[in-house]
BALOBA-1460 file (C-alpha; in Angstrom, 3 decimals):
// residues 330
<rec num="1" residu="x" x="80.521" y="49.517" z="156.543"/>
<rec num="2" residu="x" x="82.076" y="46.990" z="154.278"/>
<rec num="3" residu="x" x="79.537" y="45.119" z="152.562"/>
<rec num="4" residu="x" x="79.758" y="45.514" z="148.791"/>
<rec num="5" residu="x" x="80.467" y="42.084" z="148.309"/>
<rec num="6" residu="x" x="77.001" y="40.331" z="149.599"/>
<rec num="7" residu="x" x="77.713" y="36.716" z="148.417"/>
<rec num="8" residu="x" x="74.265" y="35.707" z="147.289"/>
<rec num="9" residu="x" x="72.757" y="39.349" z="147.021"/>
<rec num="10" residu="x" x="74.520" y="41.640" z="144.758"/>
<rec num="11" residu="x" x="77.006" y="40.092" z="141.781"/>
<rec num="12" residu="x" x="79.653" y="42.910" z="141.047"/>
<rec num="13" residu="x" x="79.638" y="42.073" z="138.058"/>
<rec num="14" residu="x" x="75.854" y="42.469" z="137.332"/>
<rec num="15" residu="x" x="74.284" y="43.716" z="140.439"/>
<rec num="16" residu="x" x="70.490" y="43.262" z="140.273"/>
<rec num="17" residu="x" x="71.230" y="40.734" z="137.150"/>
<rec num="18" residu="x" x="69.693" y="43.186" z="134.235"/>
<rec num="19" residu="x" x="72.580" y="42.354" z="132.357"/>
<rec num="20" residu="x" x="75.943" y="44.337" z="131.322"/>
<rec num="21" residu="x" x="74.388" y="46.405" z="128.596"/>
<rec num="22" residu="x" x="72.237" y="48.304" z="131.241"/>
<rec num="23" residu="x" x="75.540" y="49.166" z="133.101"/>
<rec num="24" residu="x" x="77.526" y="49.889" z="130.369"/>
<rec num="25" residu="x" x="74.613" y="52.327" z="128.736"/>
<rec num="26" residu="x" x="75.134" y="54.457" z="131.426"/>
<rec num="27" residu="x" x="78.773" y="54.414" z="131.588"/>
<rec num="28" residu="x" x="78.525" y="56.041" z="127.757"/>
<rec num="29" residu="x" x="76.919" y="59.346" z="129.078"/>
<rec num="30" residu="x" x="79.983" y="60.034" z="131.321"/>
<rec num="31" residu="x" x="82.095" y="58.393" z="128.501"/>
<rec num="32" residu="x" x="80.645" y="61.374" z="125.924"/>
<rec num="33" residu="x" x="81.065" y="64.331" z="128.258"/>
<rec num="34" residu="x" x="83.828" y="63.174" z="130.161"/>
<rec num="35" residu="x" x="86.194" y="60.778" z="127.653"/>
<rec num="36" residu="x" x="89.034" y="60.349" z="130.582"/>
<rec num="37" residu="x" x="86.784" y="58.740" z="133.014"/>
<rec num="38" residu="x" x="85.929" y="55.190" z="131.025"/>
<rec num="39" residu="x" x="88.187" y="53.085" z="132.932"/>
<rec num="40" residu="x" x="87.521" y="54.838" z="137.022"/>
<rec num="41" residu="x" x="84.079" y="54.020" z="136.121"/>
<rec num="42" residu="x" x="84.181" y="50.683" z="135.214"/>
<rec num="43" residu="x" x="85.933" y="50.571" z="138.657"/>
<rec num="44" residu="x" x="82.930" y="51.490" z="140.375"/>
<rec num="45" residu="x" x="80.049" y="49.699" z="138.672"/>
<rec num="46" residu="x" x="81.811" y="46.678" z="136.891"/>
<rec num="47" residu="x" x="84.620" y="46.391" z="139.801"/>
<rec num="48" residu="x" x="85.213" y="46.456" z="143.662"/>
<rec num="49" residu="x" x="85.261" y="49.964" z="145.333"/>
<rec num="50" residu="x" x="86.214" y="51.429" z="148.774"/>
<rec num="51" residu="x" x="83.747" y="52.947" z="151.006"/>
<rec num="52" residu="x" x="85.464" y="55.581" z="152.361"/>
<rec num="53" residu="x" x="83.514" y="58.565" z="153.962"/>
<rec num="54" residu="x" x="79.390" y="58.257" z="155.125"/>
<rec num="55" residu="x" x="77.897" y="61.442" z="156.639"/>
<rec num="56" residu="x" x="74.075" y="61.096" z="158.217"/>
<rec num="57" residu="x" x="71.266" y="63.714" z="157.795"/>
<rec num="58" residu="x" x="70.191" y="65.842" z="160.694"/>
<rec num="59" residu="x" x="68.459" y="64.336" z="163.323"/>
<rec num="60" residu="x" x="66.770" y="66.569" z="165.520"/>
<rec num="61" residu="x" x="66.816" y="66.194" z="169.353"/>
<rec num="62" residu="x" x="64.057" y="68.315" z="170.400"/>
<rec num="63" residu="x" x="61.516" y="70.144" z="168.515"/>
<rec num="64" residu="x" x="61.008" y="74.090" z="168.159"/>
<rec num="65" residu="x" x="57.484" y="75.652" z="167.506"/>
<rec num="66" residu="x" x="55.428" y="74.204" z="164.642"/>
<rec num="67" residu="x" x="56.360" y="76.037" z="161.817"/>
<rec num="68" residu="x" x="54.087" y="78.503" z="159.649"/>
<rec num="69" residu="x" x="52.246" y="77.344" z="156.676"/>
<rec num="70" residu="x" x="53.406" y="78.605" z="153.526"/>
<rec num="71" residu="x" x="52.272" y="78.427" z="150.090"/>
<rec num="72" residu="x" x="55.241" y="77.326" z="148.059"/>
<rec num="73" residu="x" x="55.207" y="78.061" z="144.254"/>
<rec num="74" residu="x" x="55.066" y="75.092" z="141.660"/>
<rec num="75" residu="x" x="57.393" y="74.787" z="138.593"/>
<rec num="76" residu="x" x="57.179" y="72.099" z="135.849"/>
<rec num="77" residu="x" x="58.840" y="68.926" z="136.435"/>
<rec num="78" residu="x" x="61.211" y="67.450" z="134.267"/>
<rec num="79" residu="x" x="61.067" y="63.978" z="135.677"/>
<rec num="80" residu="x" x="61.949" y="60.493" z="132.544"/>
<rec num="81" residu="x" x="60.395" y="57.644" z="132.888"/>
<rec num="82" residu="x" x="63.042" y="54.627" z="133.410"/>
<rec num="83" residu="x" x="65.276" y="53.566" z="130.807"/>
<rec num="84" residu="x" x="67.930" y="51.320" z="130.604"/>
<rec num="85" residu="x" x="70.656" y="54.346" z="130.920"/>
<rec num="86" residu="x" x="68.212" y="55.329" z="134.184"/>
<rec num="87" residu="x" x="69.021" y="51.362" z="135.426"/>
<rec num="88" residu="x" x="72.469" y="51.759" z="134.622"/>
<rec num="89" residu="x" x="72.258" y="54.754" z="137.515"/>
<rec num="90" residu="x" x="70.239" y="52.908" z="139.740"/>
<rec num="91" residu="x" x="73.098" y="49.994" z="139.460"/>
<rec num="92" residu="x" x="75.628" y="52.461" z="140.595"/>
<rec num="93" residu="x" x="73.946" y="53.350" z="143.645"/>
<rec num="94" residu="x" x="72.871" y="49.580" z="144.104"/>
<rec num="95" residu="x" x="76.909" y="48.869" z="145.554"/>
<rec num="96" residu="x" x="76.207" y="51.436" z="148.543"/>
<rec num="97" residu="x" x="72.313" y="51.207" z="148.809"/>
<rec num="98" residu="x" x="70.894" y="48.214" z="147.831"/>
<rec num="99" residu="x" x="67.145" y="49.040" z="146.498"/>
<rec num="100" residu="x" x="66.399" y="46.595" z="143.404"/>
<rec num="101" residu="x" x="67.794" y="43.609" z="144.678"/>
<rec num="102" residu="x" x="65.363" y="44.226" z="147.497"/>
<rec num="103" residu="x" x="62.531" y="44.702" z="145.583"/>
<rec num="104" residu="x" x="62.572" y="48.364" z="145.037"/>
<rec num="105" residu="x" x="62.262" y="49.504" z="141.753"/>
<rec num="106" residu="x" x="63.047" y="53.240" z="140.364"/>
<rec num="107" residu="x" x="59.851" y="54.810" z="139.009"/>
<rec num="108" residu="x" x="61.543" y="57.554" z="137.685"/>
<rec num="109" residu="x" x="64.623" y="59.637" z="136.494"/>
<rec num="110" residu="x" x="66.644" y="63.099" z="135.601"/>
<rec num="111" residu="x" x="69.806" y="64.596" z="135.201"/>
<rec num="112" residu="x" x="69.776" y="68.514" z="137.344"/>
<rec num="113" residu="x" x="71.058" y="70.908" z="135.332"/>
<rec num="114" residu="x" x="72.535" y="72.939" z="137.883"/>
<rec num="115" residu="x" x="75.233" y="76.091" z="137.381"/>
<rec num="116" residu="x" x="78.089" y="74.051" z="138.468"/>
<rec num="117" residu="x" x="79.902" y="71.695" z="135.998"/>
<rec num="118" residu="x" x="79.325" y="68.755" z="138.526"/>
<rec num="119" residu="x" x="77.200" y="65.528" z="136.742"/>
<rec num="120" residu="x" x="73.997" y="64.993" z="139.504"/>
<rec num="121" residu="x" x="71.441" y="62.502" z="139.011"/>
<rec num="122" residu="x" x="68.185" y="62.554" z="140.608"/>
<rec num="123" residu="x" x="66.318" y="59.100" z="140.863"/>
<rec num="124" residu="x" x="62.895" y="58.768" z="142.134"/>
<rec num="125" residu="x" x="61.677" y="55.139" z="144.020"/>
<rec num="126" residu="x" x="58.594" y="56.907" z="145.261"/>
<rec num="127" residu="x" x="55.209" y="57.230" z="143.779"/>
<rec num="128" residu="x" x="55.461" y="60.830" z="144.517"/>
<rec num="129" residu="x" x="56.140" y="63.153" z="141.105"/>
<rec num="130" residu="x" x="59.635" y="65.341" z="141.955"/>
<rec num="131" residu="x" x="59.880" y="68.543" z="140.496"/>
<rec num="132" residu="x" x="63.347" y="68.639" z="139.222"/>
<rec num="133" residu="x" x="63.364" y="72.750" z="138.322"/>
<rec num="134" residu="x" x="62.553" y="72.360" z="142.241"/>
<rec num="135" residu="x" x="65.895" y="70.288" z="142.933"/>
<rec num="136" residu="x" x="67.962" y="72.487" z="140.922"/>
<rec num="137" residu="x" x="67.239" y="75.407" z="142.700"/>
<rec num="138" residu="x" x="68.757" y="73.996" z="145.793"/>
<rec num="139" residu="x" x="71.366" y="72.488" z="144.653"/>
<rec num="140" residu="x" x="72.204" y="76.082" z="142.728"/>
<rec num="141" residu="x" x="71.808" y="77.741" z="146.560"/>
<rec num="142" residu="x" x="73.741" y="75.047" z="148.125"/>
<rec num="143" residu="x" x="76.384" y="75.818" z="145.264"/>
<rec num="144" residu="x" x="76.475" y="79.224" z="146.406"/>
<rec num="145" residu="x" x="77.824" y="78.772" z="149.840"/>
<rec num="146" residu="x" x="80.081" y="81.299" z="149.876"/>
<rec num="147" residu="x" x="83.130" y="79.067" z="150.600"/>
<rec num="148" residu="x" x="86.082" y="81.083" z="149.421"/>
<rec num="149" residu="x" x="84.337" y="84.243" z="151.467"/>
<rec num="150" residu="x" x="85.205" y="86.151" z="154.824"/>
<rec num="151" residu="x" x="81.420" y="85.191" z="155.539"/>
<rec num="152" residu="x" x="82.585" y="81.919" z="156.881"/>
<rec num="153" residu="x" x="84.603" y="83.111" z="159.734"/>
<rec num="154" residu="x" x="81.825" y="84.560" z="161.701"/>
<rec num="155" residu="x" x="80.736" y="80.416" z="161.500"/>
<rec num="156" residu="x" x="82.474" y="79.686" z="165.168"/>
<rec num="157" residu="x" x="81.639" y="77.093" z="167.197"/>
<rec num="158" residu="x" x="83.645" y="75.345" z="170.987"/>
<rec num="159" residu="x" x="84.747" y="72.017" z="172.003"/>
<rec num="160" residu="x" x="86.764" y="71.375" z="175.169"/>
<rec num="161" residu="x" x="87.282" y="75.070" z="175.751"/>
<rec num="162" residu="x" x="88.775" y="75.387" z="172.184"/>
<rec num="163" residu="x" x="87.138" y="77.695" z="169.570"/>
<rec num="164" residu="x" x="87.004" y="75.878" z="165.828"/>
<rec num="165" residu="x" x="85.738" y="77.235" z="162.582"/>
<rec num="166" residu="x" x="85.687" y="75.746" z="159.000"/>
<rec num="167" residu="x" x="87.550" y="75.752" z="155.738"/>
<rec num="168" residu="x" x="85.464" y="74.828" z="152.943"/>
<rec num="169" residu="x" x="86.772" y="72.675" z="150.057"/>
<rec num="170" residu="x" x="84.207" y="72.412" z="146.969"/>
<rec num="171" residu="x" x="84.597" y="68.625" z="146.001"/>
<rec num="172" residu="x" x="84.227" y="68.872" z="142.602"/>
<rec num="173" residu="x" x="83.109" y="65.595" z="141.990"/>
<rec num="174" residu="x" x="82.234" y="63.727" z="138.302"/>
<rec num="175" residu="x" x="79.486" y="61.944" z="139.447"/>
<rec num="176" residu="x" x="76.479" y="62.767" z="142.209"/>
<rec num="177" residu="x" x="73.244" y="60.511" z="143.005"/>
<rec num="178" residu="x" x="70.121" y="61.284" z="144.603"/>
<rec num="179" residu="x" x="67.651" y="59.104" z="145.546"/>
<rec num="180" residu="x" x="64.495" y="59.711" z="146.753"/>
<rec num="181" residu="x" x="63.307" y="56.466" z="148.784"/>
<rec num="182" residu="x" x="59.945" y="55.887" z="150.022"/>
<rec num="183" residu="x" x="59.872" y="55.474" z="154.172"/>
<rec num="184" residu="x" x="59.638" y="51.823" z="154.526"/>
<rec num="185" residu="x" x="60.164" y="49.622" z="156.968"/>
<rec num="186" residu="x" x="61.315" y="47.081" z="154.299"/>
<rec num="187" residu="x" x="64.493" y="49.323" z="153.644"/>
<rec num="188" residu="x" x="67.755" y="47.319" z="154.056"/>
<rec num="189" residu="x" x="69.804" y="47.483" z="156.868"/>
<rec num="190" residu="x" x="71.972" y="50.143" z="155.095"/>
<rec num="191" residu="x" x="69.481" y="52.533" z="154.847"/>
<rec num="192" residu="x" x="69.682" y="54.340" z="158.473"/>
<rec num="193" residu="x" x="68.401" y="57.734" z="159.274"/>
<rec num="194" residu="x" x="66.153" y="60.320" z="157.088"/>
<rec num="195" residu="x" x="68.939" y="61.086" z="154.901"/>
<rec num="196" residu="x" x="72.454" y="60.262" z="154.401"/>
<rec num="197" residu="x" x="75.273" y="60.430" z="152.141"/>
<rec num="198" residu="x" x="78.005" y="57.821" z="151.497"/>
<rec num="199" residu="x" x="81.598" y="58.804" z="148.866"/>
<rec num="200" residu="x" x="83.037" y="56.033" z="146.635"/>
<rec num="201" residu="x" x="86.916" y="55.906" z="146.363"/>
<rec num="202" residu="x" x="87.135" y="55.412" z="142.379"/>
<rec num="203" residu="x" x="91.034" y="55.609" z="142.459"/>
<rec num="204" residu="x" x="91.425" y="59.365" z="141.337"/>
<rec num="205" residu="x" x="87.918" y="60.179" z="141.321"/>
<rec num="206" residu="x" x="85.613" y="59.889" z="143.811"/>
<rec num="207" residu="x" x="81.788" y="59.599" z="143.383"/>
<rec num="208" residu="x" x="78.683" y="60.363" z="146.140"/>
<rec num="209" residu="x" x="75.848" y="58.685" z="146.160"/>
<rec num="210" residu="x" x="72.939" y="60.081" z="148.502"/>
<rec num="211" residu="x" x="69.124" y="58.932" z="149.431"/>
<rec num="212" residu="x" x="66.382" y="61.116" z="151.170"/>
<rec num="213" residu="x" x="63.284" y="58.630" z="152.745"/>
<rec num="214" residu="x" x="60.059" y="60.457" z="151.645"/>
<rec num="215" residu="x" x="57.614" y="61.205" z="153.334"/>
<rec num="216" residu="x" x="59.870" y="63.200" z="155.390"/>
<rec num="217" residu="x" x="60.400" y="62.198" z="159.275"/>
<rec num="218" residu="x" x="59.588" y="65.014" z="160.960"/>
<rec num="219" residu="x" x="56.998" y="68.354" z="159.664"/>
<rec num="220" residu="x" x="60.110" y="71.065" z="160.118"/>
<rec num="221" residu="x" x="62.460" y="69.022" z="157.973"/>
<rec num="222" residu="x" x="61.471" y="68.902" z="154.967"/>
<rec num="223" residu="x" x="62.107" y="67.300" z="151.923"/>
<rec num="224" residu="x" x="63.884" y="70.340" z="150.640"/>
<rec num="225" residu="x" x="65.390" y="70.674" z="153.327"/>
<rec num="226" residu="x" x="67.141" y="67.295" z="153.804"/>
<rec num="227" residu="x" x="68.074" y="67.705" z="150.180"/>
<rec num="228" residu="x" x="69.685" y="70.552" z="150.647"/>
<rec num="229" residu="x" x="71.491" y="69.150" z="153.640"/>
<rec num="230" residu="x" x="72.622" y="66.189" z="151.388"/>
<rec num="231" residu="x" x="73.568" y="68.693" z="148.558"/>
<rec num="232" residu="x" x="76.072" y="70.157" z="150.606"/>
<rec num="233" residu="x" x="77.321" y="66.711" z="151.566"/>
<rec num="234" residu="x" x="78.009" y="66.186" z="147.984"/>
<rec num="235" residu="x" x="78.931" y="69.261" z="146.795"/>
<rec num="236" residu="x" x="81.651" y="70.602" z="150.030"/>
<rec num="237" residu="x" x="84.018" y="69.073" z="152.243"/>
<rec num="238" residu="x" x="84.435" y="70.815" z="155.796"/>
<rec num="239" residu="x" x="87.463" y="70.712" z="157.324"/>
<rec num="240" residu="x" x="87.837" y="72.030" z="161.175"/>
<rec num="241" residu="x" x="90.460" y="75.023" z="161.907"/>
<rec num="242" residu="x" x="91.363" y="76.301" z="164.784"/>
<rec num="243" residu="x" x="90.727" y="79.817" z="165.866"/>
<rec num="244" residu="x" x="93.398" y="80.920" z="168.454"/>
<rec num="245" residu="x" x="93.048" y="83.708" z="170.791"/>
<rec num="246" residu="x" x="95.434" y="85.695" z="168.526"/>
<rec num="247" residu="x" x="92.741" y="85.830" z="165.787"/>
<rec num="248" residu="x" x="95.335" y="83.431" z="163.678"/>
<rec num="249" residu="x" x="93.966" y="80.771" z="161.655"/>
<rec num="250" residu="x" x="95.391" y="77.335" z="162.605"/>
<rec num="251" residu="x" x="94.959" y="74.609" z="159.918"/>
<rec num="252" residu="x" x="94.430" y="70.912" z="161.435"/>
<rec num="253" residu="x" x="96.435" y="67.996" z="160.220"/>
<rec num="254" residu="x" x="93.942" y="65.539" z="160.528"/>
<rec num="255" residu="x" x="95.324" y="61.850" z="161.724"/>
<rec num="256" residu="x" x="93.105" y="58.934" z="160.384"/>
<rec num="257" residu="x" x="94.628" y="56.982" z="163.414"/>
<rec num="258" residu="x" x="93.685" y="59.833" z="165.968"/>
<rec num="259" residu="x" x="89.634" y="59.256" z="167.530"/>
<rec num="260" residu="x" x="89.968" y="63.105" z="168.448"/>
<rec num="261" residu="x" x="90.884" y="63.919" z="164.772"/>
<rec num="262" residu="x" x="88.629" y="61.935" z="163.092"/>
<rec num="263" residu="x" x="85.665" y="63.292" z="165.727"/>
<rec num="264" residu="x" x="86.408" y="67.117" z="164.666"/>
<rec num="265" residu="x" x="86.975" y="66.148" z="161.206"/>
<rec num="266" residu="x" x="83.090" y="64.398" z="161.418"/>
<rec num="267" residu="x" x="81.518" y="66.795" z="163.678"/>
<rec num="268" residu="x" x="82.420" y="69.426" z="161.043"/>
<rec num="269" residu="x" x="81.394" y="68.080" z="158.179"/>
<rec num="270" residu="x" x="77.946" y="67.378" z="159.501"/>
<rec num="271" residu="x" x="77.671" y="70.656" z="161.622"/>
<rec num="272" residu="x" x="78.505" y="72.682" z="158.393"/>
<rec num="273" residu="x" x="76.073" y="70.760" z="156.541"/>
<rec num="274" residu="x" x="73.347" y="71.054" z="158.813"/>
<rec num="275" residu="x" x="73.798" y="74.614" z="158.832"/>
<rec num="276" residu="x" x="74.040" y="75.667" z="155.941"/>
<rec num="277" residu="x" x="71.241" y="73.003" z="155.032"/>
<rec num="278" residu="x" x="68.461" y="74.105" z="157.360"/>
<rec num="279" residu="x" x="69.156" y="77.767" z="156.034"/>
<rec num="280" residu="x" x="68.581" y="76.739" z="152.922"/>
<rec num="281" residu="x" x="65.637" y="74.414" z="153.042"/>
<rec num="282" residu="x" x="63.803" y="76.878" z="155.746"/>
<rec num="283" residu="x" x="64.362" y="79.896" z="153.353"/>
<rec num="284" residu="x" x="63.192" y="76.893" z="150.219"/>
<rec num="285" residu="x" x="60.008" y="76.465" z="152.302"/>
<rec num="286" residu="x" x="58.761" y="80.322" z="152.338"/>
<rec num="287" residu="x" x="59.948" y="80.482" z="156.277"/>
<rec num="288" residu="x" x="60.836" y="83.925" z="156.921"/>
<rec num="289" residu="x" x="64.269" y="85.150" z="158.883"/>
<rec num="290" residu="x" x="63.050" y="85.135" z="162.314"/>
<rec num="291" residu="x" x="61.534" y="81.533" z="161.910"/>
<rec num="292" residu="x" x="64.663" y="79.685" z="161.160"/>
<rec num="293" residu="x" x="66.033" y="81.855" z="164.218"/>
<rec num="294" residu="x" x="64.090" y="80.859" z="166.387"/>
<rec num="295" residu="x" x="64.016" y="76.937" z="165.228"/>
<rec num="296" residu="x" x="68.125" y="77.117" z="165.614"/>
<rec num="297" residu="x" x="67.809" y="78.574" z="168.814"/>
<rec num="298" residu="x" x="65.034" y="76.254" z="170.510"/>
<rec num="299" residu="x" x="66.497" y="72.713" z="168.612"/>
<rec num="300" residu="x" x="69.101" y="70.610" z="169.226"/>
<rec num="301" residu="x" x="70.232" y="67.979" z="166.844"/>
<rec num="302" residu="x" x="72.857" y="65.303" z="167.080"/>
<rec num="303" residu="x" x="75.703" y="66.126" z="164.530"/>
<rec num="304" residu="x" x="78.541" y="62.966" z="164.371"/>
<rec num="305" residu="x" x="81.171" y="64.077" z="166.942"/>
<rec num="306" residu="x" x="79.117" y="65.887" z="169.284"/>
<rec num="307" residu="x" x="75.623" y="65.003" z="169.964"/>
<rec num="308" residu="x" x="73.285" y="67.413" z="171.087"/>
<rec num="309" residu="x" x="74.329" y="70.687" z="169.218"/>
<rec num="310" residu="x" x="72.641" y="73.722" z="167.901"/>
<rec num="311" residu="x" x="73.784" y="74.146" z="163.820"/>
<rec num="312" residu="x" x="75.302" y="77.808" z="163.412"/>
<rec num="313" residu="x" x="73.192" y="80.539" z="162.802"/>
<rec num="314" residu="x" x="73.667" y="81.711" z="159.204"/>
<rec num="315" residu="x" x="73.471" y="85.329" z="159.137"/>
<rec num="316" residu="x" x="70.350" y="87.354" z="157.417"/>
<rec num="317" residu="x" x="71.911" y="88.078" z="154.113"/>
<rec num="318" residu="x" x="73.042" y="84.667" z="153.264"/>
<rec num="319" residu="x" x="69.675" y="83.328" z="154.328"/>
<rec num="320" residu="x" x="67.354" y="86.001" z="152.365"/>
<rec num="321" residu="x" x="69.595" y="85.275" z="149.192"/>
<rec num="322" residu="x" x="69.873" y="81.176" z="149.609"/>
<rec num="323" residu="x" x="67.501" y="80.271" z="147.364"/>
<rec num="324" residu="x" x="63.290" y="81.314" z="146.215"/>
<rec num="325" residu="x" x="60.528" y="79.650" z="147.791"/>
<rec num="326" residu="x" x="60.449" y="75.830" z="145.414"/>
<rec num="327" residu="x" x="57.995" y="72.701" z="146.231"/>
<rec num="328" residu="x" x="59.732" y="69.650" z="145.248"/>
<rec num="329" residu="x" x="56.808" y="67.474" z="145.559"/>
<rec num="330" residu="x" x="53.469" y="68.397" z="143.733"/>
């Protein structure tokens, strides 16, 4: 969706007009920690960009059994009231999804200090306090997908008669946003489903920006949940392979040009996503084993590419050691 430019809604140079020193406050805390990145992000705040990949959230089909209450332990947020490096954040996110300029204002802001060396910022529109220890501990599961493992090839799934699994490329990315929006009816037209997550071509780099709409849609997905769906979307790119009857591993050369490419190349992005995702926020929310089973077994959920799927079953040891049972609202 190309609509950066807005004539008469967004400036590029100044989106929300709060002036160039807001912007350029922000650019100094990549500009400390990261010295080679001044001019690719002046490229994305100060200059045109490329949108270039958008992946939704889930979005469940039918609903499994309502799910057991839990009581889900409380750490000690970390959440910053805004400042004008917070504003220069909410500016970047303001090319994909435009909040300020429609009248909605960030109430607060963090930086997750997560295990990985990738920069994620967490902004908060809502009047809801977010527990950022919370957020960290699913982005630290989500960062412990075990991508480079023989795990992953038990992760099988068919489409036209033709059995496909997934290679999984960390992104390694110098820049991630979260936003958590409130549900709204006075959203934009960009803001779409529960959750979704949209890259920035920066030239060499390439930045994600992400929102979640709180309260959540639906009781079984969670907050946690969708952000550990959006985590993932940050954090991994899933690229389809083909299994052949053999056993052998077939790589895919995806085409750009090719609708059949670019469906597999969608369908497993957001099918490895939601999988992994729903493990993660179910086991986040105190559900036990047999819970999320059942839920993956009795829901179907439309994944770009193929609607009307069931994610992949993660097996038991990956889901027991995903992540401890974290609240990130109080």
């Amino acid at each position: 969706m190309d609509d950066i430019d807005r004539e008469g809604i967004i400036d590029r140079n100044d989106p929300v007009g709060v002036g160039e020193e807001v912007v350029k406050s922000a650019h100094k805390l990549l500009i400390e920690k990261r010295p080679g990145w001044r001019s690719k992000m002046a490229a994305i705040a100060l200059a045109g960009t490329m949108l270039f990949v958008t992946s939704c959230g889930i979005s469940p089909v039918s609903r499994a059994a309502p799910p057991v209450e839990t009581q889900p332990a409380v750490t000690q947020s970390v959440e910053a009231p805004i400042d004008e490096v917070s504003l220069g954040w909410a500016n970047i996110l303001e090319f994909r999804y435009p909040l300020r300029s429609n009248g909605f204002e960030p109430r607060s802001a963090g930086e997750l200090k997560t295990d990985s060396s990738e920069r994620t910022i967490l902004i908060n529109y809502t009047d809801t306090e977010i527990n950022l220890e919370a957020a960290e501990s699913i982005y630290n599961a989500v960062e412990s997908i075990p991508y480079n493992s023989e795990t992953n090839q038990n992760l099988r799934y068919t489409i036209d008669g033709k059995v496909y699994g997934f290679k999984i490329v960390p992104n390694n990315l110098p820049l991630s946003i979260m936003a958590i929006v409130p549900t709204s009816d006075a959203l934009p037209e960009e803001f779409g489903p529960g959750a979704q997550t949209t890259n920035y071509d920066a030239g060499e780099d390439t930045l994600s920006v992400s929102y979640l709409k709180y309260p959540e849609p639906e009781d079984w997905h969670s907050l946690e949940l969708r952000l550990a769906v959006e985590a993932c979307q940050q954090r991994f790119d899933f690229l389809p392979v083909e299994i052949l009857t053999s056993g052998e591993i077939k790589d895919i050369v995806i085409d750009p040009n090719n609708l059949n490419d670019i469906r597999l190349k969608f369908l497993a992005q957001d099918l490895g996503c939601n999988s992994y995702g729903i493990a993660i926020g179910s086991r986040a929310k105190g559900r036990s084993y047999e819970e999320y089973k059942s839920h993956i077994e009795n829901t179907l959920y439309n994944n770009k590419g193929a609607n009307d799927s069931r994610p992949i079953l993660i097996n038991e040891d990956v889901y027991t050691g995903s992540s401890s049972t974290v609240s990130l609202n109080k």
